[in-house]
PDBQT receptor file of N, H, CA, C and O in Angstrom, charges set to zero:
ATOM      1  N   UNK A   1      -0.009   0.782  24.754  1.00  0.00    +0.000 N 
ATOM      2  CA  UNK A   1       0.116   0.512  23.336  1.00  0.00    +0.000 C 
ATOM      3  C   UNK A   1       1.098  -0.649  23.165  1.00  0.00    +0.000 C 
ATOM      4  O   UNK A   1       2.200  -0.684  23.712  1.00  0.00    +0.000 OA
ATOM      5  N   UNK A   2       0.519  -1.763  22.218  1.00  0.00    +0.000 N 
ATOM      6  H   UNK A   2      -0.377  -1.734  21.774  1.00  0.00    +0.000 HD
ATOM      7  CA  UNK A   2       1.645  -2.533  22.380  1.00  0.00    +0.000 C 
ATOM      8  C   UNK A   2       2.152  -2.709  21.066  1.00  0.00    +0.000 C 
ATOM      9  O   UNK A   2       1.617  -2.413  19.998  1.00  0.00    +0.000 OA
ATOM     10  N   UNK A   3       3.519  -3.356  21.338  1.00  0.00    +0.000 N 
ATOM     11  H   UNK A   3       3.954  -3.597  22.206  1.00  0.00    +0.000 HD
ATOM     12  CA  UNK A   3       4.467  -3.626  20.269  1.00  0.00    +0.000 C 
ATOM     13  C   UNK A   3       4.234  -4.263  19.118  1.00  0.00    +0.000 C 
ATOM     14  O   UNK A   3       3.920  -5.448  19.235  1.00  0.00    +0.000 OA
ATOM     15  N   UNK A   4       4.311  -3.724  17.807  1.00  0.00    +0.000 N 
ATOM     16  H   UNK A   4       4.566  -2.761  17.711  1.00  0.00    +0.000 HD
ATOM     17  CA  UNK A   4       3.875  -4.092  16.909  1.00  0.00    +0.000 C 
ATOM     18  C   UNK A   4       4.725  -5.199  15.597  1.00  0.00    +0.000 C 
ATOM     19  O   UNK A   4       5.539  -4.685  14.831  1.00  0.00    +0.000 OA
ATOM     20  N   UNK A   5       4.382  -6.729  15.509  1.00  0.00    +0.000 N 
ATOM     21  H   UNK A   5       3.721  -7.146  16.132  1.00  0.00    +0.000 HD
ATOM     22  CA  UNK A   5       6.097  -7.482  14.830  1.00  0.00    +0.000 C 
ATOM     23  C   UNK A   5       5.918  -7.263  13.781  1.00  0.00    +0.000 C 
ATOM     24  O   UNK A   5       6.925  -6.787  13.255  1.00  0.00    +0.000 OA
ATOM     25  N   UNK A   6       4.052  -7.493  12.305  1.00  0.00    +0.000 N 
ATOM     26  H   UNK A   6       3.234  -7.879  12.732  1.00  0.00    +0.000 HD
ATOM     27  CA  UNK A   6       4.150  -7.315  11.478  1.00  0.00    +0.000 C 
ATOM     28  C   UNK A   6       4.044  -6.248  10.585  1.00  0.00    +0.000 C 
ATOM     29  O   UNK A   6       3.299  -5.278  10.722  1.00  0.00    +0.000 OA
ATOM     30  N   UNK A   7       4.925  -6.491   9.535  1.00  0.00    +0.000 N 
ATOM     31  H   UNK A   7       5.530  -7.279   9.424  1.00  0.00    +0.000 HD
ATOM     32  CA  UNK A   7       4.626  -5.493   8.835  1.00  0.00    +0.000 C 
ATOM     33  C   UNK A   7       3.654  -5.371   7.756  1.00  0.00    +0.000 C 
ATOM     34  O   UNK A   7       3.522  -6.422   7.129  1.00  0.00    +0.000 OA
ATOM     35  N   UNK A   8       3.010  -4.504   7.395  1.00  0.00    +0.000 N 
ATOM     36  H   UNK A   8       3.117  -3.650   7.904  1.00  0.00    +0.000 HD
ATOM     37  CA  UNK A   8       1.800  -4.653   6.517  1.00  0.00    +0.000 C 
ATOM     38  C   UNK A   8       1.939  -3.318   5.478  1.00  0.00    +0.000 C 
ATOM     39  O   UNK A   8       2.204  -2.163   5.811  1.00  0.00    +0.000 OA
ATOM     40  N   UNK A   9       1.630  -3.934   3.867  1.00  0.00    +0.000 N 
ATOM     41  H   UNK A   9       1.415  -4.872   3.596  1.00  0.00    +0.000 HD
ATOM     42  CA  UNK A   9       1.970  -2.531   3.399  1.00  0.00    +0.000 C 
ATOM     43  C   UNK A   9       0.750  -2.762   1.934  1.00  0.00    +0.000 C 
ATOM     44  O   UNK A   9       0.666  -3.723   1.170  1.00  0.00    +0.000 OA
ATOM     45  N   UNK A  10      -0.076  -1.457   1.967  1.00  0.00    +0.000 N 
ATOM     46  H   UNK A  10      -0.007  -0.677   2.588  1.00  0.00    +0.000 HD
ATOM     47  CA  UNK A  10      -1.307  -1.496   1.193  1.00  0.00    +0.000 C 
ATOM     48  C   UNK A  10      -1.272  -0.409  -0.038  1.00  0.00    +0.000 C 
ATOM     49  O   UNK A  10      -0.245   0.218  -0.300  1.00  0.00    +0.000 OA
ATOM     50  N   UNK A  11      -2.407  -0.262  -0.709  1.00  0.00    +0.000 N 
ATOM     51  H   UNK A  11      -3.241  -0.771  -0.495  1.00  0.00    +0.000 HD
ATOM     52  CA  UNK A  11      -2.359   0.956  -1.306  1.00  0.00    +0.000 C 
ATOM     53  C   UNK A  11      -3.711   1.889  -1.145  1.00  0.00    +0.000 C 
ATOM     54  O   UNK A  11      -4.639   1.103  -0.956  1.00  0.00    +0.000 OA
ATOM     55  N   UNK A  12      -4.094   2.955  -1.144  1.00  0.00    +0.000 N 
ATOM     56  H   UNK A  12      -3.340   3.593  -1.297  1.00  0.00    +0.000 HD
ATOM     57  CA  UNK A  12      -4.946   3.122  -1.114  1.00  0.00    +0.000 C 
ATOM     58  C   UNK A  12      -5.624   4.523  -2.382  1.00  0.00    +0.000 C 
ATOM     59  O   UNK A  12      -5.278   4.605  -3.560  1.00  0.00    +0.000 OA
ATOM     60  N   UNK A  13      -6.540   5.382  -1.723  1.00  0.00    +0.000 N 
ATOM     61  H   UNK A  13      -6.821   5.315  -0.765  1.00  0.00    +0.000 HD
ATOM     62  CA  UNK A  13      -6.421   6.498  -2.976  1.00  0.00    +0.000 C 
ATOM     63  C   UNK A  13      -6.030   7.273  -1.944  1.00  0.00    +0.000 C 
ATOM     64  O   UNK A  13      -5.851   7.203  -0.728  1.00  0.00    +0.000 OA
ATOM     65  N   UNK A  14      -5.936   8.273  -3.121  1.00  0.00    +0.000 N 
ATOM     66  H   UNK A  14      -6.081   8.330  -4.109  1.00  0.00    +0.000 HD
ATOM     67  CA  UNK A  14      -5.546   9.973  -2.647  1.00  0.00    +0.000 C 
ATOM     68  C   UNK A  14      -6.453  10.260  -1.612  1.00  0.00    +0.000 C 
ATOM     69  O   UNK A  14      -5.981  10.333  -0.477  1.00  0.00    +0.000 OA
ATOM     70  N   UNK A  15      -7.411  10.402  -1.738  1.00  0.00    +0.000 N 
ATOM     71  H   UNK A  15      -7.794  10.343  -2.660  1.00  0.00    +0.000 HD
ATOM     72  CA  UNK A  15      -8.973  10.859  -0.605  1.00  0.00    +0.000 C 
ATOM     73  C   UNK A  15      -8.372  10.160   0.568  1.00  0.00    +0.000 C 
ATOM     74  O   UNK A  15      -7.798  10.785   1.460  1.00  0.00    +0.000 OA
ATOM     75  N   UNK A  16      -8.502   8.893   0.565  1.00  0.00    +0.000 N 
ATOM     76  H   UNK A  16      -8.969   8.386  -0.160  1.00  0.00    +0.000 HD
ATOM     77  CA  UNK A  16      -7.941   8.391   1.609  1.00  0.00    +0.000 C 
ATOM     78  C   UNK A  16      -6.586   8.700   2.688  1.00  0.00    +0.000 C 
ATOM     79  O   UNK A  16      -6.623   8.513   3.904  1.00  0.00    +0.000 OA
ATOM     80  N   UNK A  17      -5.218   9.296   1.789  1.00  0.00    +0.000 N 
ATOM     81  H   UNK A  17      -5.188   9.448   0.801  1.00  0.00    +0.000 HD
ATOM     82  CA  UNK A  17      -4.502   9.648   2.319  1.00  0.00    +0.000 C 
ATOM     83  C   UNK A  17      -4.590  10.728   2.739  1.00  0.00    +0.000 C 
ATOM     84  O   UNK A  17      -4.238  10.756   3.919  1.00  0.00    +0.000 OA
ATOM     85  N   UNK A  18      -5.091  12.288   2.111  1.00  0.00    +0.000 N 
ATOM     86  H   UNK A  18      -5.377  12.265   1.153  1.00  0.00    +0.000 HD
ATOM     87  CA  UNK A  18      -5.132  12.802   2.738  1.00  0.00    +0.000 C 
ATOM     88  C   UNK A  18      -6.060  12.950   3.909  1.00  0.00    +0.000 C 
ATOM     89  O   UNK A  18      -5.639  13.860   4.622  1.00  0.00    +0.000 OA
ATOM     90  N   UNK A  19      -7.260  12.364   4.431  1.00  0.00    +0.000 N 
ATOM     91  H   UNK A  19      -7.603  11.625   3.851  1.00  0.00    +0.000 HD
ATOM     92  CA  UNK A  19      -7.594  11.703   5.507  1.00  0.00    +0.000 C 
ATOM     93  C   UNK A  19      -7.190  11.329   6.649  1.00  0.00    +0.000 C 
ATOM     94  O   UNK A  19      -7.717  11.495   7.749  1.00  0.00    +0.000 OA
ATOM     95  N   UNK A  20      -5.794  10.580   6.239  1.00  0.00    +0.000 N 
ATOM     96  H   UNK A  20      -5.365  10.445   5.345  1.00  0.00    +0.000 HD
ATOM     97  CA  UNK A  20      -4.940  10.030   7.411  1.00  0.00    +0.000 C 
ATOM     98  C   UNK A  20      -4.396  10.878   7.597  1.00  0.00    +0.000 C 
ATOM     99  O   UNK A  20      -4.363  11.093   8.809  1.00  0.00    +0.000 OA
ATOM    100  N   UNK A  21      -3.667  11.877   6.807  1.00  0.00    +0.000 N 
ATOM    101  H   UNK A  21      -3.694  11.702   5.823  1.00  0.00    +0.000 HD
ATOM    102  CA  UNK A  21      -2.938  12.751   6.982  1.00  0.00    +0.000 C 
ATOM    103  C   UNK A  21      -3.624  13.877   8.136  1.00  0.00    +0.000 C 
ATOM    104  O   UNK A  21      -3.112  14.144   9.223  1.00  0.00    +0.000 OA
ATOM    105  N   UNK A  22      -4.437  14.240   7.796  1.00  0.00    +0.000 N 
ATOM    106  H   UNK A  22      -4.853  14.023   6.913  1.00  0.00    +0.000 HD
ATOM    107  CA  UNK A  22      -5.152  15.124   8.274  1.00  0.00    +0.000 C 
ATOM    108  C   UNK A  22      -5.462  14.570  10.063  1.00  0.00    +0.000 C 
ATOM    109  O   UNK A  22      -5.702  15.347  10.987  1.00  0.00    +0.000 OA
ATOM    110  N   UNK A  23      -5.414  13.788  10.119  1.00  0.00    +0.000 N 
ATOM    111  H   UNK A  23      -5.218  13.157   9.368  1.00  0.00    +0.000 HD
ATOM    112  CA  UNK A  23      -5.549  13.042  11.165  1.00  0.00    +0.000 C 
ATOM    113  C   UNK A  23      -4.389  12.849  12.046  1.00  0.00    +0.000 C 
ATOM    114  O   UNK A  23      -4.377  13.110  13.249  1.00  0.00    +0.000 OA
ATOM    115  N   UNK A  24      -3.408  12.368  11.354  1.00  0.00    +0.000 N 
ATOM    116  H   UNK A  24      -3.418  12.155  10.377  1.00  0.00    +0.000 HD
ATOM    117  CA  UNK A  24      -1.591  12.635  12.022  1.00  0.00    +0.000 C 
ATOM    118  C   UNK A  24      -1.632  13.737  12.281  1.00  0.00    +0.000 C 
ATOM    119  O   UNK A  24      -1.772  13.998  13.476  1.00  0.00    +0.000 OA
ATOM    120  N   UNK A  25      -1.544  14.731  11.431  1.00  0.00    +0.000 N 
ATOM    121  H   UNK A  25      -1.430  14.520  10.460  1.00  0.00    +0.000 HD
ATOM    122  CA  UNK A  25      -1.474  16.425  11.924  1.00  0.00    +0.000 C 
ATOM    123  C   UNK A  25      -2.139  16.641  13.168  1.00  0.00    +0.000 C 
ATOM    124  O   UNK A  25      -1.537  17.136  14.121  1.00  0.00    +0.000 OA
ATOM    125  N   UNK A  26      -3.328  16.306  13.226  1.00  0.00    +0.000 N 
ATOM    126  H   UNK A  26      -3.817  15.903  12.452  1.00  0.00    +0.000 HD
ATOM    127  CA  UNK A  26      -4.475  16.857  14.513  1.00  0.00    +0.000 C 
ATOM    128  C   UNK A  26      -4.405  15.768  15.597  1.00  0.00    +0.000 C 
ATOM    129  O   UNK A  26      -4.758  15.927  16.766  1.00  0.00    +0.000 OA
ATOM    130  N   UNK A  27      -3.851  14.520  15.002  1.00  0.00    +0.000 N 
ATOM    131  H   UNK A  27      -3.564  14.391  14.053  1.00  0.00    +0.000 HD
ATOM    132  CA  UNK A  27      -3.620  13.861  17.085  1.00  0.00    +0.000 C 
ATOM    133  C   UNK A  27      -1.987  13.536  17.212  1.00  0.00    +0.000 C 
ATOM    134  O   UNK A  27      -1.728  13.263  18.384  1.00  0.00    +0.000 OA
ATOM    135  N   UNK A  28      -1.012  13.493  16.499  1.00  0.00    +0.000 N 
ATOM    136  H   UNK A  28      -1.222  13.715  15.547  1.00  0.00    +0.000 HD
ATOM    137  CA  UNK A  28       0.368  13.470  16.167  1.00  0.00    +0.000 C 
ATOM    138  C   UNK A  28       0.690  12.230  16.828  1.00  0.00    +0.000 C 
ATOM    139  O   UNK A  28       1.263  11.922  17.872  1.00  0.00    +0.000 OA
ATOM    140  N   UNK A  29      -0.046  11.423  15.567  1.00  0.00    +0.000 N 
ATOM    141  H   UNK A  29      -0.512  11.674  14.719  1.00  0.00    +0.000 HD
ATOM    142  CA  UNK A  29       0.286   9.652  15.459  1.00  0.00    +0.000 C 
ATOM    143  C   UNK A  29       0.587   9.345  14.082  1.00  0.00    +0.000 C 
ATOM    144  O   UNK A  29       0.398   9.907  13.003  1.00  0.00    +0.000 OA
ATOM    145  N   UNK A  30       1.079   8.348  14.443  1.00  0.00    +0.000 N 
ATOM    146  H   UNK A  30       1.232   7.892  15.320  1.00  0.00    +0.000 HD
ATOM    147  CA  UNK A  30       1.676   7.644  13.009  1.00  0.00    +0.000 C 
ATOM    148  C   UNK A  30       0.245   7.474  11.658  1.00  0.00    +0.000 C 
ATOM    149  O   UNK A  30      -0.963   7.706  11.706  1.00  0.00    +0.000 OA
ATOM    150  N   UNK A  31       0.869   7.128  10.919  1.00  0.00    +0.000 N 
ATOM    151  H   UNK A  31       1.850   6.939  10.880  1.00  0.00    +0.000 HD
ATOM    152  CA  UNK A  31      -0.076   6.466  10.076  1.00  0.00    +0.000 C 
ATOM    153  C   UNK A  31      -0.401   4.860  10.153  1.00  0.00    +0.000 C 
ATOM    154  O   UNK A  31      -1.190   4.078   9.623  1.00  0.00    +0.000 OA
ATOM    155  N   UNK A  32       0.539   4.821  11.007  1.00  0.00    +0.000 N 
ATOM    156  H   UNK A  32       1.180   5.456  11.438  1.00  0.00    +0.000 HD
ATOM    157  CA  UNK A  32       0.537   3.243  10.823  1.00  0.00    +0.000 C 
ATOM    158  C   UNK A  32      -0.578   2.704  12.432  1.00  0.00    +0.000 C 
ATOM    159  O   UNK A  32      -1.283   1.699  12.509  1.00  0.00    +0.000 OA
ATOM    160  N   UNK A  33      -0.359   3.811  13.533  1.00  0.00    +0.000 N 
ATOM    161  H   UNK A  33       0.214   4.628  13.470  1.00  0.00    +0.000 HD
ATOM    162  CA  UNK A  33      -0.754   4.135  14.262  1.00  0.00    +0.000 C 
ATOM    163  C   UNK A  33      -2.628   4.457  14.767  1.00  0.00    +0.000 C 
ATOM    164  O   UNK A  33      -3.393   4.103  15.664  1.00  0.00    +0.000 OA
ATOM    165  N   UNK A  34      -2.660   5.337  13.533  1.00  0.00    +0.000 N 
ATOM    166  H   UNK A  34      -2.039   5.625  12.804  1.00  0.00    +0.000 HD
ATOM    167  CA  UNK A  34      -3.961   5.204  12.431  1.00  0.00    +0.000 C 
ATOM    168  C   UNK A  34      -4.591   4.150  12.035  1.00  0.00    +0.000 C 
ATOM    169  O   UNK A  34      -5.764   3.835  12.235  1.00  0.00    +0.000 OA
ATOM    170  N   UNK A  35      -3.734   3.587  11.437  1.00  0.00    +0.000 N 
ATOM    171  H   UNK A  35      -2.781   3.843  11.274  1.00  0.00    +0.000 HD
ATOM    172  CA  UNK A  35      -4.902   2.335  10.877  1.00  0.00    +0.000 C 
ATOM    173  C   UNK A  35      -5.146   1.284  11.708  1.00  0.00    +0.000 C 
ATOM    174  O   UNK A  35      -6.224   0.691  11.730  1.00  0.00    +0.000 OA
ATOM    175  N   UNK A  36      -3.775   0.894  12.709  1.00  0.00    +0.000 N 
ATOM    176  H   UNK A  36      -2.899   1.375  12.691  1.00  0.00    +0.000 HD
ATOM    177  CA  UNK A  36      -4.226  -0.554  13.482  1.00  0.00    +0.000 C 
ATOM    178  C   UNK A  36      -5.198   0.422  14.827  1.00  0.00    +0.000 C 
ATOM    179  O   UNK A  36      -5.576  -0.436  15.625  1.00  0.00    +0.000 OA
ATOM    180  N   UNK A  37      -5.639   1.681  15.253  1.00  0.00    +0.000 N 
ATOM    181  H   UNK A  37      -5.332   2.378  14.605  1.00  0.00    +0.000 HD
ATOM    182  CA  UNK A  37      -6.523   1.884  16.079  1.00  0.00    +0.000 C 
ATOM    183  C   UNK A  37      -8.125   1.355  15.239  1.00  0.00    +0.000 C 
ATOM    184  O   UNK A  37      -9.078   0.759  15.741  1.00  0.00    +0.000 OA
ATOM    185  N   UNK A  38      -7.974   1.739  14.123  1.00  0.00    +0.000 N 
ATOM    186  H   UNK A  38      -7.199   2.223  13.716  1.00  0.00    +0.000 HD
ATOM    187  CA  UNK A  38      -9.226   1.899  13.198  1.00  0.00    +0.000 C 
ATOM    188  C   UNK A  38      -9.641   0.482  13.269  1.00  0.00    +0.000 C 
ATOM    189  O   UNK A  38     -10.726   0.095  13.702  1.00  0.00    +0.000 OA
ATOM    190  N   UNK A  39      -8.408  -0.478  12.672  1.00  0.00    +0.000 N 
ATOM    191  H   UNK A  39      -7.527  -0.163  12.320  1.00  0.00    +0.000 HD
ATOM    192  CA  UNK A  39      -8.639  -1.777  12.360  1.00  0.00    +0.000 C 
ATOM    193  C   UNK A  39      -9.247  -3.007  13.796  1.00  0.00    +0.000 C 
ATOM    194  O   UNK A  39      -9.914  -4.042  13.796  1.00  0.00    +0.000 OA
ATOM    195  N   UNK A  40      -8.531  -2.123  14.925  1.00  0.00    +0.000 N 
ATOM    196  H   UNK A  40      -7.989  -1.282  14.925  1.00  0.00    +0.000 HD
ATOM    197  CA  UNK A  40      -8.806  -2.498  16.302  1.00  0.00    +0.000 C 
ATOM    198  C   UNK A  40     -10.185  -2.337  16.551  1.00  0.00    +0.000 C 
ATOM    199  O   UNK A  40     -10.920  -3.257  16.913  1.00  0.00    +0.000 OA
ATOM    200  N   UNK A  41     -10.522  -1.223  16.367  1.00  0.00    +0.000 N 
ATOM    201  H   UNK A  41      -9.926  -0.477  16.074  1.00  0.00    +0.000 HD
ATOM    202  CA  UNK A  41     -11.793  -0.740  16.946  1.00  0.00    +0.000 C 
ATOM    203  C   UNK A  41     -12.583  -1.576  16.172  1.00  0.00    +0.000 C 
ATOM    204  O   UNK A  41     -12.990  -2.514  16.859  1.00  0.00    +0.000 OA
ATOM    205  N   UNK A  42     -13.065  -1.633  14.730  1.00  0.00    +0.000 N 
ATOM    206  H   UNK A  42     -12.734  -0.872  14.172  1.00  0.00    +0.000 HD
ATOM    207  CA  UNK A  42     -13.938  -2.209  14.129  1.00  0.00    +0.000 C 
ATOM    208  C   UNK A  42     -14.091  -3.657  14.597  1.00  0.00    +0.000 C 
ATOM    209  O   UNK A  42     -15.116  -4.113  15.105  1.00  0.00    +0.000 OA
ATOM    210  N   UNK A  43     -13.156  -4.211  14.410  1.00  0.00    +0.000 N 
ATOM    211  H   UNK A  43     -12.323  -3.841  13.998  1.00  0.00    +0.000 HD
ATOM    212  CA  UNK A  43     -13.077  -5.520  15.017  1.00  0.00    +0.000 C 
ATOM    213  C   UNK A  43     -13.462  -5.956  16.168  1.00  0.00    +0.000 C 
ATOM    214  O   UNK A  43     -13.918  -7.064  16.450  1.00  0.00    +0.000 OA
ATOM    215  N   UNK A  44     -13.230  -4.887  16.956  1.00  0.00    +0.000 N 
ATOM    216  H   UNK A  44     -12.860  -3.987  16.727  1.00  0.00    +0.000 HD
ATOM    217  CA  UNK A  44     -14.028  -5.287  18.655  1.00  0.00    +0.000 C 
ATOM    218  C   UNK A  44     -15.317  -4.461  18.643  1.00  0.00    +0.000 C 
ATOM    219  O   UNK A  44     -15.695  -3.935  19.689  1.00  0.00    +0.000 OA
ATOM    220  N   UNK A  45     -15.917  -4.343  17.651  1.00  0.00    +0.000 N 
ATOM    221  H   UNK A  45     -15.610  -4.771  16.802  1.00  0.00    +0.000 HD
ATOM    222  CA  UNK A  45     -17.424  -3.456  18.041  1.00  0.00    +0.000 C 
ATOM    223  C   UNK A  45     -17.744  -4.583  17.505  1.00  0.00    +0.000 C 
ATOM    224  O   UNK A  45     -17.132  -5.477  16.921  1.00  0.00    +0.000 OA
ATOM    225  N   UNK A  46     -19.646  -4.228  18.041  1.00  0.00    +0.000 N 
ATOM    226  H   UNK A  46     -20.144  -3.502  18.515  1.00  0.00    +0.000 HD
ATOM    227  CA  UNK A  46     -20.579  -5.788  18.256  1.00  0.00    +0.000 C 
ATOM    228  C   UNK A  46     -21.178  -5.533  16.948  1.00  0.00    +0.000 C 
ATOM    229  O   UNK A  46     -22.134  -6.305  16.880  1.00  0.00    +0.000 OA
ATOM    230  N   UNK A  47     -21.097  -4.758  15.739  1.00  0.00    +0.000 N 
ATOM    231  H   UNK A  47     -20.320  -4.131  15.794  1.00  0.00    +0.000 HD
ATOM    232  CA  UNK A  47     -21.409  -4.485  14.473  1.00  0.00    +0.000 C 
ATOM    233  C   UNK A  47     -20.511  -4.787  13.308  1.00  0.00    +0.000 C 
ATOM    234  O   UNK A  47     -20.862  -4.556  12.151  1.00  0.00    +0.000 OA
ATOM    235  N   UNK A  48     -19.449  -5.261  13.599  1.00  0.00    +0.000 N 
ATOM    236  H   UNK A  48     -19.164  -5.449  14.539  1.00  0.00    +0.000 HD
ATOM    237  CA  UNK A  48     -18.408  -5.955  12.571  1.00  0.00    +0.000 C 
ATOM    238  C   UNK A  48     -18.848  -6.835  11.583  1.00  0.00    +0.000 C 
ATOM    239  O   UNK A  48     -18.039  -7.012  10.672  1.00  0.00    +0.000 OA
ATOM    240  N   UNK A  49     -19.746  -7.345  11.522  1.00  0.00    +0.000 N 
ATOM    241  H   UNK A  49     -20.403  -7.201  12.262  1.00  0.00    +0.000 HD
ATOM    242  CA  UNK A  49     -20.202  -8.418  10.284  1.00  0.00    +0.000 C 
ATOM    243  C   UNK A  49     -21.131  -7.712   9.837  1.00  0.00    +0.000 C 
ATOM    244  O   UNK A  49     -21.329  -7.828   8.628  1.00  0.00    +0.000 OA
ATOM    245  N   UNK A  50     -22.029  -6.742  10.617  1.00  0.00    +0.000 N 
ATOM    246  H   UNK A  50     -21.867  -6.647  11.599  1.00  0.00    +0.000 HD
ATOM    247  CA  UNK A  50     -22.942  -6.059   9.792  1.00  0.00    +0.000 C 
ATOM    248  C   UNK A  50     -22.450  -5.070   9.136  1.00  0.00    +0.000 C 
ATOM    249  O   UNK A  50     -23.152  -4.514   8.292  1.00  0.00    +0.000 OA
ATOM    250  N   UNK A  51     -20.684  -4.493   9.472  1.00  0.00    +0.000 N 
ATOM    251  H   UNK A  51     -20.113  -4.944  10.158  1.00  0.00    +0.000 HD
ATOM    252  CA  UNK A  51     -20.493  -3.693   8.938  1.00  0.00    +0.000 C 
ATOM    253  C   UNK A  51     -19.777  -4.180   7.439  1.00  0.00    +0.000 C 
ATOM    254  O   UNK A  51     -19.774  -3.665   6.320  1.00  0.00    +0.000 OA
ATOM    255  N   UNK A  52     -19.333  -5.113   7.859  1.00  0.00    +0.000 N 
ATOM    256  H   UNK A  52     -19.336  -5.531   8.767  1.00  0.00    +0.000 HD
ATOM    257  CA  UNK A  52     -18.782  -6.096   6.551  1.00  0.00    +0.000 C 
ATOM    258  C   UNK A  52     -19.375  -6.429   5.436  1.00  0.00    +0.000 C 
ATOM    259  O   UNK A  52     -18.933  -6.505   4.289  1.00  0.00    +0.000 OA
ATOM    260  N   UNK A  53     -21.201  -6.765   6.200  1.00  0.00    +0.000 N 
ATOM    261  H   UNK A  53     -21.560  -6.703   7.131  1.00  0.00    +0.000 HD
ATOM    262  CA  UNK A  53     -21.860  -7.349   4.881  1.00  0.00    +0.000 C 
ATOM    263  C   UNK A  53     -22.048  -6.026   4.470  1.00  0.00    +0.000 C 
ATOM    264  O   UNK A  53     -22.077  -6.130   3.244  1.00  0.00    +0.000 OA
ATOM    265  N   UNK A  54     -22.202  -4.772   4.767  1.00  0.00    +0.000 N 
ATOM    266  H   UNK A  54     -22.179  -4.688   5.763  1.00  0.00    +0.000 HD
ATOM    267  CA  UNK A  54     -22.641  -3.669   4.179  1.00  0.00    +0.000 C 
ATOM    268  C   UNK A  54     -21.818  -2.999   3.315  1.00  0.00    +0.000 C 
ATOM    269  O   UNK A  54     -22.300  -2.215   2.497  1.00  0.00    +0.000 OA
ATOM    270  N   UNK A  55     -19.917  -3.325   3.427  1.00  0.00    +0.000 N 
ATOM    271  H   UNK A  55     -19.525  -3.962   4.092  1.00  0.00    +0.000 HD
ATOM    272  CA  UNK A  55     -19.174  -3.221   2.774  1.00  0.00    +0.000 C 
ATOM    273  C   UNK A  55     -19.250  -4.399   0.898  1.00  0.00    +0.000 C 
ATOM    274  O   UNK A  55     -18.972  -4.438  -0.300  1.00  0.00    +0.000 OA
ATOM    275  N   UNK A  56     -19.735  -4.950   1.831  1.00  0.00    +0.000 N 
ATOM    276  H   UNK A  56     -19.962  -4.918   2.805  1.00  0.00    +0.000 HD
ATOM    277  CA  UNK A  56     -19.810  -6.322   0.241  1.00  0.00    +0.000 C 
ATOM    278  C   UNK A  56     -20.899  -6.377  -0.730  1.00  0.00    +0.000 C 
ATOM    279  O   UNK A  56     -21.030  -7.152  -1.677  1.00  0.00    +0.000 OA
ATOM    280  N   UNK A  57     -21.570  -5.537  -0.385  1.00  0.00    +0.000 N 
ATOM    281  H   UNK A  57     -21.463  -4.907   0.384  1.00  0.00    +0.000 HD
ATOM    282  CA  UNK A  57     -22.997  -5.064  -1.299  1.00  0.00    +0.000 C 
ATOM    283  C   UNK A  57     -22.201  -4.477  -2.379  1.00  0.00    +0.000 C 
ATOM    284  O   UNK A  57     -22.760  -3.964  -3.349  1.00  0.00    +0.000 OA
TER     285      UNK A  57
């Protein structure tokens, strides 16, 4: 895991948090931990623009 310099700070909804939450509880990682795996993964799968344009509809 590597060292992380920036900081990044968002908002999101309720649904969403408890989500993450639920997720810290059951693998006992950060939240912050949480999102740059999520943000990692999407980004290196070979479906990232298709998943993008499907977000922008």
């Amino acid at each position: 895991m590597s060292k992380k310099h920036v900081y990044l700070s968002f908002r999101t909804t309720p649904k969403n948090q408890k989500n993450l939450n639920e997720i810290k509880s059951k693998y006992d990682l950060t939240i912050g931990e949480i999102i740059h795996r999520m943000i990692s993964t999407f980004a290196e799968s070979e479906d990232a623009k298709k998943t993008i344009d499907k977000l922008m509809k």
